[in-house]
BAFI-3210 file (N, C-alpha, C; in Angstrom, 3 decimals, decimal comma, padded with zeros to 6 digits):
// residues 266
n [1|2|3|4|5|6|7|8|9|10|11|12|13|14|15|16|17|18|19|20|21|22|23|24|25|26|27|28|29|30|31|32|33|34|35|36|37|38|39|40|41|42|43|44|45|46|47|48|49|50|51|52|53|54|55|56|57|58|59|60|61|62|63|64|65|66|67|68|69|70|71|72|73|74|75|76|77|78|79|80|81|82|83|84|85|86|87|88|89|90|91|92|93|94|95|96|97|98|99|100|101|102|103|104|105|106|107|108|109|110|111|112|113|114|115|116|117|118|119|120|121|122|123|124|125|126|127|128|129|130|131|132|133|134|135|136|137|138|139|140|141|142|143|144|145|146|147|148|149|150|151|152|153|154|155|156|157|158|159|160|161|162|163|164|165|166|167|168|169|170|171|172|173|174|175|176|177|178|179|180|181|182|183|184|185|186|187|188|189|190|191|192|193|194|195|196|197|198|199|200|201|202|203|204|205|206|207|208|209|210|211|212|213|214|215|216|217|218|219|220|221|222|223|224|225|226|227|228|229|230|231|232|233|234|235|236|237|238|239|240|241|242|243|244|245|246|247|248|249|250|251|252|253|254|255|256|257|258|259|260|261|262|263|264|265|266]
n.u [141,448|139,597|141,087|142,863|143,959|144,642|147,658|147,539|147,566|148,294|148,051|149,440|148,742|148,954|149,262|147,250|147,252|149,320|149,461|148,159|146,144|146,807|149,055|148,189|146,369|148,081|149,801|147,978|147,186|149,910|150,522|148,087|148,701|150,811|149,681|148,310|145,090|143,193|141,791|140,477|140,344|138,595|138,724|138,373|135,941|134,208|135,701|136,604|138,368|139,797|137,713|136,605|138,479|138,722|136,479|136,092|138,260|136,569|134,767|136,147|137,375|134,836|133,558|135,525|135,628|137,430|139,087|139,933|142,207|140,714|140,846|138,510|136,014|136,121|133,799|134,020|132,316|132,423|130,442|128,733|127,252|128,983|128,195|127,960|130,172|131,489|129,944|130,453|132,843|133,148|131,540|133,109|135,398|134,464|133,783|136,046|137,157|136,040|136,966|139,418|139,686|139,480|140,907|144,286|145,693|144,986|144,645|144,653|143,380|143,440|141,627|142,439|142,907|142,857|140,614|138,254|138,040|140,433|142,298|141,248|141,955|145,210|145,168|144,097|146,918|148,935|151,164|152,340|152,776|153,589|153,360|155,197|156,165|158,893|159,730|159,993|157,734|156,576|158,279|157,864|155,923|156,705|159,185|159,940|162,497|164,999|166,433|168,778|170,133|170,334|170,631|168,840|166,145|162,414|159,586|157,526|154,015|152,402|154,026|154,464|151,876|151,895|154,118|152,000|150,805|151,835|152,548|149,554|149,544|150,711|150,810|148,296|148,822|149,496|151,316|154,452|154,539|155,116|156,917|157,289|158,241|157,847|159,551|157,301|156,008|158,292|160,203|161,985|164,316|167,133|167,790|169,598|168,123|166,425|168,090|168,904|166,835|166,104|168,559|167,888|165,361|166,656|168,267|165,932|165,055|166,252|165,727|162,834|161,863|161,516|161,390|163,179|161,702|162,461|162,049|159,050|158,814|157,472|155,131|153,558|151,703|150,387|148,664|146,725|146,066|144,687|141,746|141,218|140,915|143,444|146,786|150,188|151,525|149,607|150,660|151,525|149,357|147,956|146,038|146,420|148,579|150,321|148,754|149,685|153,503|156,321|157,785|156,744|158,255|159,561|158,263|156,935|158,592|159,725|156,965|157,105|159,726|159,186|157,299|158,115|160,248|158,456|157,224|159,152|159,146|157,317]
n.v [088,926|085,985|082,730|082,317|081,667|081,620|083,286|086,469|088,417|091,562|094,151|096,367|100,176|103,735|105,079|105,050|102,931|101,346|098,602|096,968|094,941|093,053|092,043|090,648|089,011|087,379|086,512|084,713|082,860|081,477|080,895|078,542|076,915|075,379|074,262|075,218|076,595|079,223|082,489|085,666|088,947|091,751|095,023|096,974|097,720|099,348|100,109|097,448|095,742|093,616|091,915|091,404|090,632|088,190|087,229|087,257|085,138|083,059|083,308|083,023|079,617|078,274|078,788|078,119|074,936|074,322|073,247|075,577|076,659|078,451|081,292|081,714|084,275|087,319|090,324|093,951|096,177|099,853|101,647|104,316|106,095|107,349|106,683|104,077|102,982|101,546|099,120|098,229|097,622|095,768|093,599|092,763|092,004|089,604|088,011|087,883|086,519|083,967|083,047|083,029|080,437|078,262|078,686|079,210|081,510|084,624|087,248|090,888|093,118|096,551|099,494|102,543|104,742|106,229|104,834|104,328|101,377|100,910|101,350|098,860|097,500|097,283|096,968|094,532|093,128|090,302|089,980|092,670|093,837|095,952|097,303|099,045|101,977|102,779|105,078|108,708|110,525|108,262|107,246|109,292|109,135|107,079|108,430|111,363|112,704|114,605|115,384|116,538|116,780|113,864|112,687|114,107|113,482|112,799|111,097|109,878|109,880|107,913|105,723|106,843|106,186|103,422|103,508|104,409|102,203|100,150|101,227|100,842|097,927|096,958|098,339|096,477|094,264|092,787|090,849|091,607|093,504|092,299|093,964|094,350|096,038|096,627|096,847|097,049|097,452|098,462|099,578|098,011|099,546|100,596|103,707|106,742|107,613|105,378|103,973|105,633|106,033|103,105|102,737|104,847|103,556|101,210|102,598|103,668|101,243|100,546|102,353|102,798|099,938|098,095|095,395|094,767|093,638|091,904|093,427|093,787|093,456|096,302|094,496|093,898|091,117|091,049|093,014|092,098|089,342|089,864|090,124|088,273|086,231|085,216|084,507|084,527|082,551|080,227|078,905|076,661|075,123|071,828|072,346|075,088|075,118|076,620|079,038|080,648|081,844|080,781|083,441|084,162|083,054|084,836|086,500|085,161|083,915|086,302|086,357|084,117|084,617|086,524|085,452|083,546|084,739|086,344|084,058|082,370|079,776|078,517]
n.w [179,989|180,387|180,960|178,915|175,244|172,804|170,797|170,369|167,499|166,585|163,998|162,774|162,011|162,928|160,387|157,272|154,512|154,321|153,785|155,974|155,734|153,774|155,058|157,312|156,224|154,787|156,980|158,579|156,459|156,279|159,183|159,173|157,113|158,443|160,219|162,431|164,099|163,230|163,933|162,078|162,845|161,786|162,858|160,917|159,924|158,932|157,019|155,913|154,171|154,801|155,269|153,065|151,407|152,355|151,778|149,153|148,960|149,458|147,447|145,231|145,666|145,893|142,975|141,303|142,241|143,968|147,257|149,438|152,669|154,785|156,693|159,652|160,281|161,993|161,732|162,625|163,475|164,286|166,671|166,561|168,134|170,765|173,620|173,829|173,711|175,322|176,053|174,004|173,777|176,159|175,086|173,102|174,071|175,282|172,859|171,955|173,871|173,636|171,272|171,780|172,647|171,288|169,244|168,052|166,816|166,708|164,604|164,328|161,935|162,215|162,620|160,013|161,425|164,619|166,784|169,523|168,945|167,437|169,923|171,694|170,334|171,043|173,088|173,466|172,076|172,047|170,419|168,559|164,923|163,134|159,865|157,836|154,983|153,113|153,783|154,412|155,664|156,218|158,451|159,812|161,877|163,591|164,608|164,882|163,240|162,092|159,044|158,761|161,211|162,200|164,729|165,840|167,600|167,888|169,741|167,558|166,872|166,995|168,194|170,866|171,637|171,733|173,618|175,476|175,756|176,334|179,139|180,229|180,069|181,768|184,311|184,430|184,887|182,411|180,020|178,515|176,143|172,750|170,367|166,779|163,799|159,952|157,048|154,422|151,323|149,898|147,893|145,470|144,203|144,685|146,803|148,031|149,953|150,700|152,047|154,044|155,347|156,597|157,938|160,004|160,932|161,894|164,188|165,561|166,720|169,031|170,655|171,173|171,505|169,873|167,450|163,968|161,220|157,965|155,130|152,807|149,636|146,919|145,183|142,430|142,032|144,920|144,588|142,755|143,838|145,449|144,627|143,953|146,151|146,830|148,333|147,998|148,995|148,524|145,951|146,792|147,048|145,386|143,501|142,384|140,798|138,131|138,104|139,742|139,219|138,791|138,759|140,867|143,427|144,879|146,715|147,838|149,343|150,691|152,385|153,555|155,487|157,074|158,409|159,565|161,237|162,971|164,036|165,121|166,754|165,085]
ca.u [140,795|140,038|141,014|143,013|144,908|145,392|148,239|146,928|148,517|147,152|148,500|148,496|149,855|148,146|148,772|146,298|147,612|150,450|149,028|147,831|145,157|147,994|150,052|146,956|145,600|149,304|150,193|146,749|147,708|150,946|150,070|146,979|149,574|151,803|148,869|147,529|143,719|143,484|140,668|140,953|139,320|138,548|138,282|138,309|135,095|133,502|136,239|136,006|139,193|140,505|136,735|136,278|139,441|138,301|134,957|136,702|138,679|135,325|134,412|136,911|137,101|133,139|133,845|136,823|135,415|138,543|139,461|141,332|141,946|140,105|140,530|137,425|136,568|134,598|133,741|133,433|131,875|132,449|129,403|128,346|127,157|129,983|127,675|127,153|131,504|131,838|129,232|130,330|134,076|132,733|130,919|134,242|136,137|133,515|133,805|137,344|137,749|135,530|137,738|141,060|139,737|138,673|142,019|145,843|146,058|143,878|145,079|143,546|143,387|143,035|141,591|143,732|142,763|142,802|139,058|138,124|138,064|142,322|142,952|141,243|143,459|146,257|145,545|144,438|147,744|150,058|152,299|152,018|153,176|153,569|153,662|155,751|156,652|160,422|158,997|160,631|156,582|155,456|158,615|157,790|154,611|157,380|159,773|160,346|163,546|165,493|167,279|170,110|170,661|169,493|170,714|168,145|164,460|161,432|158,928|156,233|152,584|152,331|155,201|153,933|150,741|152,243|154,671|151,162|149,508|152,874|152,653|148,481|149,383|152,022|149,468|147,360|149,456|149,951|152,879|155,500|154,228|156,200|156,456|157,897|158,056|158,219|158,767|156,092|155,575|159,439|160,907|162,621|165,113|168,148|168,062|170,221|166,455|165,665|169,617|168,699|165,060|166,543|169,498|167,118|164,239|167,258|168,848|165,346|163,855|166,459|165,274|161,319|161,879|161,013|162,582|163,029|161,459|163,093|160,771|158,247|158,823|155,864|154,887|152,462|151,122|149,946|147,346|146,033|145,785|143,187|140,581|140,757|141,440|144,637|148,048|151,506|151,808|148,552|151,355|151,446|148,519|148,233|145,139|146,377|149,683|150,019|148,172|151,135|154,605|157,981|158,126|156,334|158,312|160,042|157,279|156,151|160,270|159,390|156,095|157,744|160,898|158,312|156,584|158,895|160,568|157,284|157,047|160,013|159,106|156,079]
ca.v [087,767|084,770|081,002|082,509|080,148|082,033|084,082|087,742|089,212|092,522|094,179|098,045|101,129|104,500|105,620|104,213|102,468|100,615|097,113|096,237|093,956|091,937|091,317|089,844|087,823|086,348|085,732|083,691|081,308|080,720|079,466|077,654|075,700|074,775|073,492|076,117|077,178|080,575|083,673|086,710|090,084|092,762|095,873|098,181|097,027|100,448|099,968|096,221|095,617|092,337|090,979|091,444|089,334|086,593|086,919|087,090|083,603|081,515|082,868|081,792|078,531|077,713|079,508|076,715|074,081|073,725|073,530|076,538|076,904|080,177|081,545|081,852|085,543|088,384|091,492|094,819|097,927|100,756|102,297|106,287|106,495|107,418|105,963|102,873|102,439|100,568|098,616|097,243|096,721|094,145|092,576|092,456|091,265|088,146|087,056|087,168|085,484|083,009|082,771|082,736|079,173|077,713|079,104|078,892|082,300|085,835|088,128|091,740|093,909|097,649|100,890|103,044|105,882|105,737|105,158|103,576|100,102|100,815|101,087|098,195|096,010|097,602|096,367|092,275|092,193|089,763|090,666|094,152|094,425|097,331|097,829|100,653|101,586|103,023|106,664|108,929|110,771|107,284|107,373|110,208|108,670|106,459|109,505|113,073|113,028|115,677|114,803|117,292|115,946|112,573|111,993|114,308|113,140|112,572|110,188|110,090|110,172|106,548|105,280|107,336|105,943|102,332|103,338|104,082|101,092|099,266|101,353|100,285|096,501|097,307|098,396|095,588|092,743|091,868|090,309|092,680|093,512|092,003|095,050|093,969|096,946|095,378|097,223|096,820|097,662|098,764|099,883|097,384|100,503|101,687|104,867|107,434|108,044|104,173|103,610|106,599|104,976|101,803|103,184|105,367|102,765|100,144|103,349|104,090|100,219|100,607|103,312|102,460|098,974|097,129|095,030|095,431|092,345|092,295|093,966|093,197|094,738|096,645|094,178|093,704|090,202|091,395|093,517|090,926|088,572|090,714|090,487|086,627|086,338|084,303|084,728|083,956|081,017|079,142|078,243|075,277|073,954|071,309|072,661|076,444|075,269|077,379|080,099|081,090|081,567|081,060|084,328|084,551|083,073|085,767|087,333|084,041|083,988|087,428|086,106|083,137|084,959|087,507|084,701|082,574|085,724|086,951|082,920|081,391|077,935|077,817]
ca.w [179,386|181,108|180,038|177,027|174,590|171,680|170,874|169,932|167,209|166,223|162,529|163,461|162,156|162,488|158,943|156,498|153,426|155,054|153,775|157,099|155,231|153,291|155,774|157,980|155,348|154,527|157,736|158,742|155,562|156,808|160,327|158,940|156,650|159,474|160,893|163,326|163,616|162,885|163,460|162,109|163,272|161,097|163,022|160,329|159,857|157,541|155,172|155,479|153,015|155,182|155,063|151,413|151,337|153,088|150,734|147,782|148,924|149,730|146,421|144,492|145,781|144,993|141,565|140,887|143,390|144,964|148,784|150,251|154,004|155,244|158,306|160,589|160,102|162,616|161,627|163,980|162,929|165,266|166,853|166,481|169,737|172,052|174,978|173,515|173,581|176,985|176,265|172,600|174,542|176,660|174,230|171,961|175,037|175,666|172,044|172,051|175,105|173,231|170,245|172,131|174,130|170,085|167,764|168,209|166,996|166,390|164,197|164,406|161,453|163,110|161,410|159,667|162,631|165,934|167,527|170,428|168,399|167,598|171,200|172,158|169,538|171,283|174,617|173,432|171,598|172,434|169,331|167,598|163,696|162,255|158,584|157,528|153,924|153,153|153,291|155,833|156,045|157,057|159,448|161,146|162,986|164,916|164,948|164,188|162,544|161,753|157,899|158,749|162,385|162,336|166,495|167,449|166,689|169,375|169,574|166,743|167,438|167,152|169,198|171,815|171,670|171,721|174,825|176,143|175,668|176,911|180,879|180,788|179,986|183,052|185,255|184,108|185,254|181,475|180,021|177,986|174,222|171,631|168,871|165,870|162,612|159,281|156,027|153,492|149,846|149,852|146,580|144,837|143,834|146,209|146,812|149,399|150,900|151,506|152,818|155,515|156,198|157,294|159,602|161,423|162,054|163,229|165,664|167,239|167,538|170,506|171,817|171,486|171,878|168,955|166,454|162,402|160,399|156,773|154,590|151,846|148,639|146,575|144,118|141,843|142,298|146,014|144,495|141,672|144,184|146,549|144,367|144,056|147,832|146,990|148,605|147,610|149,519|147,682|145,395|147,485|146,628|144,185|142,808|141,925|139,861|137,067|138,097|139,987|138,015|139,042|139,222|142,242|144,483|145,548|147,582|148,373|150,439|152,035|153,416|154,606|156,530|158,083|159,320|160,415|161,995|164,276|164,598|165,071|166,784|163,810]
c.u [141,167|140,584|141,913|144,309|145,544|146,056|147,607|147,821|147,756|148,380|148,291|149,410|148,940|147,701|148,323|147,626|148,971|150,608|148,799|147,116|145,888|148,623|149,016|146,997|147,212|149,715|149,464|146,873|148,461|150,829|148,851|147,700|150,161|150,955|148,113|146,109|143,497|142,668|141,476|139,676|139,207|138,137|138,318|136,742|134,374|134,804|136,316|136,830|139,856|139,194|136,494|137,192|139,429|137,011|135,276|137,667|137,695|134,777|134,797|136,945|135,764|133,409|134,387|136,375|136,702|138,483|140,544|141,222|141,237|140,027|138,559|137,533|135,069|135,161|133,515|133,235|131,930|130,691|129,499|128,356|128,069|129,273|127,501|128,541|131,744|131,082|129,792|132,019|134,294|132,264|131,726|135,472|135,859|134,191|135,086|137,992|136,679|136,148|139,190|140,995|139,658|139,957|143,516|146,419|145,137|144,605|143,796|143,965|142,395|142,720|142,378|143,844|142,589|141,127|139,039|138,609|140,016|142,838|142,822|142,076|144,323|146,422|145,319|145,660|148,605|151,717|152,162|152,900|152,712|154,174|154,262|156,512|157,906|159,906|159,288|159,430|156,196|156,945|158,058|156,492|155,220|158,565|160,392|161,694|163,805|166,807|168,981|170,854|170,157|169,438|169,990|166,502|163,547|160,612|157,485|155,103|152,543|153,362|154,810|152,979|150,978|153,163|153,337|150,147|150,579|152,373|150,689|148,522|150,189|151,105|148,238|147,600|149,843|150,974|153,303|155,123|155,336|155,415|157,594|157,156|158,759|158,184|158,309|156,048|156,968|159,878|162,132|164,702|166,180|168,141|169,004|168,899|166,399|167,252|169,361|167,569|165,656|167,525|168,839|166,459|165,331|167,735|167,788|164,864|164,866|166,098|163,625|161,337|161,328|161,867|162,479|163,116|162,562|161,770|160,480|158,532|157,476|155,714|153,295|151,296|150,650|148,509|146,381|145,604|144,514|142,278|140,012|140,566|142,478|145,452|149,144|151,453|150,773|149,358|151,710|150,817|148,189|147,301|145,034|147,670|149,367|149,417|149,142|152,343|155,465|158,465|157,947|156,964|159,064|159,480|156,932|157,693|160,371|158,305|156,746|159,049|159,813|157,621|157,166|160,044|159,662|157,062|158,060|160,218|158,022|156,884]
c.v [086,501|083,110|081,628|081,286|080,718|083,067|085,297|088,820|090,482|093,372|095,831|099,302|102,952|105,346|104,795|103,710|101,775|099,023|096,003|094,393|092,269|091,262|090,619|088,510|086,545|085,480|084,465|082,772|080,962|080,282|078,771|076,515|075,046|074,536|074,192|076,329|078,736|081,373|084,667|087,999|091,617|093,972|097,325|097,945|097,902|100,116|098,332|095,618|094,356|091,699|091,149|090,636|088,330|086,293|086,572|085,556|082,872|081,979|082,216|080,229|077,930|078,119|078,248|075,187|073,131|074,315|074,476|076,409|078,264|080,385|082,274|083,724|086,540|089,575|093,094|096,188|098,672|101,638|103,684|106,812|106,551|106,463|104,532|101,974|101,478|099,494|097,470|096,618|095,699|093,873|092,210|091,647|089,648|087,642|086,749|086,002|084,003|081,803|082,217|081,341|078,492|077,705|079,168|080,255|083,227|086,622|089,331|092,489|095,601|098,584|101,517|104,404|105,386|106,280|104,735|101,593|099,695|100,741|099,755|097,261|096,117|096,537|094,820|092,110|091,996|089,951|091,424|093,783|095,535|097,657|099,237|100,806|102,742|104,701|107,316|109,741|109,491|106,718|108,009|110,099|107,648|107,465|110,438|113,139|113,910|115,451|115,016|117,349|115,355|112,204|112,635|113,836|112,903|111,829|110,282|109,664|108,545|105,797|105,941|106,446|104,337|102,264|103,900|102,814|100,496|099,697|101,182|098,600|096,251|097,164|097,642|094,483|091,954|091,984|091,749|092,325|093,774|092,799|094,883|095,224|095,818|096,500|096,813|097,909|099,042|098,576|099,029|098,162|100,451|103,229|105,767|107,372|106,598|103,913|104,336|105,937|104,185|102,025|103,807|104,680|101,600|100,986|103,076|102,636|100,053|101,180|103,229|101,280|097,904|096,509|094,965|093,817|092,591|092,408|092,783|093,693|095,171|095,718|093,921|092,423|090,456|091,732|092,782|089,883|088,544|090,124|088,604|085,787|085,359|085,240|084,528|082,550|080,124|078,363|077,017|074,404|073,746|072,353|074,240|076,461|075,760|078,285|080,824|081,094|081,285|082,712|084,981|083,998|083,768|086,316|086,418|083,998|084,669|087,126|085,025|083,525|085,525|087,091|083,943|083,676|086,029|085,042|081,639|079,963|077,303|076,486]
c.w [180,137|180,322|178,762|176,280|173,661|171,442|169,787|169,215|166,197|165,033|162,835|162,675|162,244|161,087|158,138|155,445|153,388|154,283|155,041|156,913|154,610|153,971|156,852|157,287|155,191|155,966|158,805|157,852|156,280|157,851|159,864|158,113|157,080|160,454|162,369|163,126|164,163|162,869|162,829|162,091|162,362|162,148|162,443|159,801|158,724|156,519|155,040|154,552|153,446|154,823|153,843|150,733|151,500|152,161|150,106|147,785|148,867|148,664|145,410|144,306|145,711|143,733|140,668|141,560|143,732|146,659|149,123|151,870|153,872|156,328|158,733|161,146|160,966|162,137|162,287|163,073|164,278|165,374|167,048|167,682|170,852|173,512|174,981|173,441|174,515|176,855|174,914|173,265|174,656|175,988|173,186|172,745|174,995|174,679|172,330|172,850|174,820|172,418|171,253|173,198|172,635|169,334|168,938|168,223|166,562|165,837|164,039|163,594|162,031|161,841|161,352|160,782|163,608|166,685|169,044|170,181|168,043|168,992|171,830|171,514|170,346|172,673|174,506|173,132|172,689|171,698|168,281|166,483|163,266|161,049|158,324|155,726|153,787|153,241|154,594|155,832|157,073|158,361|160,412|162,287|164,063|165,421|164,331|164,195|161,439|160,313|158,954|160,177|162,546|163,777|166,988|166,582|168,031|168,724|168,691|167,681|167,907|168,127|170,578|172,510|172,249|172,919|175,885|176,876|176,690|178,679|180,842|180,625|181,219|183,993|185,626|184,578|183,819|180,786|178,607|176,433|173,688|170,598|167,778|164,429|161,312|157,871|154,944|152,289|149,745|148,415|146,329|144,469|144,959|145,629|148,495|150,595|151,498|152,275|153,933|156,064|157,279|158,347|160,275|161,753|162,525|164,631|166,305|167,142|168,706|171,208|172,114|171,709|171,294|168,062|165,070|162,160|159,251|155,913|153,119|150,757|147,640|145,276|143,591|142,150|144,023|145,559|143,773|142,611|145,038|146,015|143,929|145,092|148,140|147,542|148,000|148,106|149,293|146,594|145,817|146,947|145,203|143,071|142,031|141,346|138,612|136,764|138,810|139,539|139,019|139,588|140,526|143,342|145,338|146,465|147,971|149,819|151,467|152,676|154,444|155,533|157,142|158,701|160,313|161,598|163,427|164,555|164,476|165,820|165,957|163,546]
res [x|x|x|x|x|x|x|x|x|x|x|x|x|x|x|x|x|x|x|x|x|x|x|x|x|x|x|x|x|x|x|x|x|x|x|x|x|x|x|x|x|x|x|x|x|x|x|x|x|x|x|x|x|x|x|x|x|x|x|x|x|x|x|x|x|x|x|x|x|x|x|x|x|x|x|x|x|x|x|x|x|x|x|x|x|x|x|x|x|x|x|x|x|x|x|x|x|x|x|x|x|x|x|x|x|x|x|x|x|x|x|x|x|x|x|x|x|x|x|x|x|x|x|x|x|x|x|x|x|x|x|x|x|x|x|x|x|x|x|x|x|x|x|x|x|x|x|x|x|x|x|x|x|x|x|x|x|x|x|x|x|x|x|x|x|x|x|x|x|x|x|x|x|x|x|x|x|x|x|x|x|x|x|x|x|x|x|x|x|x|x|x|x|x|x|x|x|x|x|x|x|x|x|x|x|x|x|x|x|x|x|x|x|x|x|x|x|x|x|x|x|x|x|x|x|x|x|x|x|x|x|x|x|x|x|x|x|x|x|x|x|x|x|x|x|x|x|x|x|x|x|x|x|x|x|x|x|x|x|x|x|x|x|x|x|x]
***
């Protein structure tokens, strides 16, 4: 991409139900509050669960006729036609390289499978997140660990896939992808299970080469908020006091470290 400006941060994990969508949408408020201008790319585009988010905000706000920010939102549907892949590429390249001369930053919500349309996220980003929730299943897509010898394990499907993308951005001349894992909709609970989670994904982000956000935990006000297309951090504004409690700002704390983490001169 030629002329580019905006930093490309693409939201990825190959297993579905991660909260890819959440953590998008949250982290497009938070640089739009700290004064950034902000796209964001839906390329899950058939399930469509980040753009129904962004709907569900510009309805709200006509509904209430109050002012929310909203990020500036494209949509990509994947095409059927295998022949027709090279062709919709470049034409996903252009825009971008449209967007990234216009916005500060691009966030790319990816499908929960890997198509043609997941790879290409792989290769714009500038900084990969990866939602992961405390679940040593939704480990084992960064690595096959063994409970009963935890030192031996190999590289999940996904991690693979991601030390792929890394030797074609190599080959590419482009700069070294920042991969940051983050866990998401993390059990409030301790358990022996989430105490093992967490020491194995800090052993291998040395060995794959990524680093551990501090997670999200699974709460409720996440999902209530979808369908209004609010966030946590709307608690800000004047105009939505009291529709938010006190109680919320706990999750409102974890959006703001996880942001200020993947953007620490925000």
């Amino acid at each position: 991409m030629k002329d580019k400006k905006a930093h490309i941060i693409t939201i990825s994990n190959e297993k579905g139900g991660t909260g890819k969508s959440t953590v998008s949408m949250h982290l497009a408020i938070f640089l739009m509050q700290e004064g950034f201008k902000v796209a964001v790319v839906d390329m899950d585009g058939r399930q469509g669960t980040l753009s129904r988010y962004v709907e569900n905000r510009k309805k709200f706000a006509i509904q209430n006729h109050i002012n929310l920010i909203i990020p500036q939102l494209v949509t990509v549907t994947p095409r059927e036609n295998h022949a027709e892949y090279d062709n919709h590429i470049s034409e996903i390249e252009l825009a971008m390289n449209e967007l990234a001369g216009q916005y500060d930053a691009i966030i790319i919500d990816t499908p929960g499978g890997k198509n043609y349309l997941f790879e290409e996220a792989h290769k714009l980003a500038d900084t990969l997140i990866t939602p992961i929730s405390d679940s040593l299943i939704d480990l084992n897509v960064l690595s096959e660990i063994d409970k009963d010898n935890p030192e031996k394990h190999h590289a999940g499907h996904y991690a693979q896939f991601v030390w792929d993308m890394r030797k074609y951005r190599a080959q590419h001349g482009k700069q070294l992808l920042n991969w940051i894992v983050v866990g998401n909709k993390i059990s409030p609970l301790n358990s022996k299970n989430k105490t093992f989670f967490f020491e194995q994904l800090n052993n291998i982000s040395k060995l794959y080469g990524f680093r551990v956000a501090d997670g999200i935990k699974d709460r409720v006000i996440y999902k209530e908020l979808f369908l209004q297309g609010l966030t946590v951090l709307d608690v800000k504004s004047e105009a939505l006091k009291g529709r938010l409690t006190m109680s919320h700002l706990a999750a409102k704390q974890e959006i703001r470290a996880l942001a200020e983490y993947i953007c620490p001169q925000g």
